[in-house]
N, C-alpha and C positions, 0 to 999 in steps of 0.2 A: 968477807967483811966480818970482821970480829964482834960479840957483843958490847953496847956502848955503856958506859956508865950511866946513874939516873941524872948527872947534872948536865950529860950531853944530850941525852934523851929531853929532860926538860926544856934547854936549849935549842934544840929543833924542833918543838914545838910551839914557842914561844916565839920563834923566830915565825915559823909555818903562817903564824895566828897573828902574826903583828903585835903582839900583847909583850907583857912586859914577864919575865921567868916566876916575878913573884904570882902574877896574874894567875898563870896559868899551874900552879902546884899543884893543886886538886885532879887536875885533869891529868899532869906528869904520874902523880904516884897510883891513879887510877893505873895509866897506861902500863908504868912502867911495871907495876904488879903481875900485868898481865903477861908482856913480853920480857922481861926479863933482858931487856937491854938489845933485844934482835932488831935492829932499821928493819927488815923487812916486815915482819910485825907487828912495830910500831905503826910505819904507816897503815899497814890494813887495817889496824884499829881506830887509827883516827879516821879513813874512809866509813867503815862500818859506824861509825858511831854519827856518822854525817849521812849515812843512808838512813839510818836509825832515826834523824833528826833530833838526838840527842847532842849534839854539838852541832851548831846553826851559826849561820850570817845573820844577823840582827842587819836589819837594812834603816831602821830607823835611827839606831845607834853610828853605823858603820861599823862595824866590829863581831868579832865571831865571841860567841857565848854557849854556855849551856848554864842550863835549869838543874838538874839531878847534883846529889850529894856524889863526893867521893863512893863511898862504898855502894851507890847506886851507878854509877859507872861502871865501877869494877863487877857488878853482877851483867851489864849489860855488854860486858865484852867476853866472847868466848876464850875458853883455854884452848879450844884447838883451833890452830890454824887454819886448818882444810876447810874448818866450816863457815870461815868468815869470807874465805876463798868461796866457799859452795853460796853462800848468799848472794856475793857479788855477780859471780855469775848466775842464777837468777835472775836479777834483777836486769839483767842486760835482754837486749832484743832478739829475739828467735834465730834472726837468721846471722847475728854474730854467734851466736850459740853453737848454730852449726859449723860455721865458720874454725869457734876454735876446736871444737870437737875432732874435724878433718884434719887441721893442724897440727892438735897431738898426737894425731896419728905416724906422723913425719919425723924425719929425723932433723929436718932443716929447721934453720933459724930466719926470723920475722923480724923486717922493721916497721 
């Protein structure tokens, strides 16, 4: 998959979020600073940034939100990959840990 433009990137966020493309710019050009148009990146950064709790469900609204400035986004998304990956997994449960750990070990492929 090819890098996406910022207006496809804003678009699937927008979409992601329920919100409207204008809604959600701030959070687009945060993201798209970061990734540089890579889908896979993008979403890690929208997960990280919801593990972060810096982009949340507002359950009172119904609607996803954040609080933080653009350039306060953009600091709180890593430039590298790996480490938004190393957080994630973190944050998971020990024995999926292990789990994928065994996994990578394998040449096979997981549904």
């Amino acid at each position: 998959l090819k890098d996406l433009k910022k207006e496809a990137i804003g678009q699937f966020i927008a979409d992601s979020l329920r919100l409207s493309f204008e809604e959600t710019l701030p959070l687009t050009n945060a993201v798209f600073t970061k990734s540089l148009g890579n889908p896979f990146f993008t979403r890690q950064a929208l997960e990280f940034l919801v593990l972060k709790n810096a982009l949340y469900y507002d359950t009172i609204c119904f609607r996803w939100d954040w609080k933080l400035q653009e350039s306060e986004l953009k600091d709180l998304i890593s430039d590298d990959l790996l480490q938004l990956v190393k957080v994630k997994i973190e944050h998971m449960e020990p024995k999926l840990q292990e789990v994928l750990m065994t996994a990578s070990c394998t040449r096979s492929t997981f549904d």
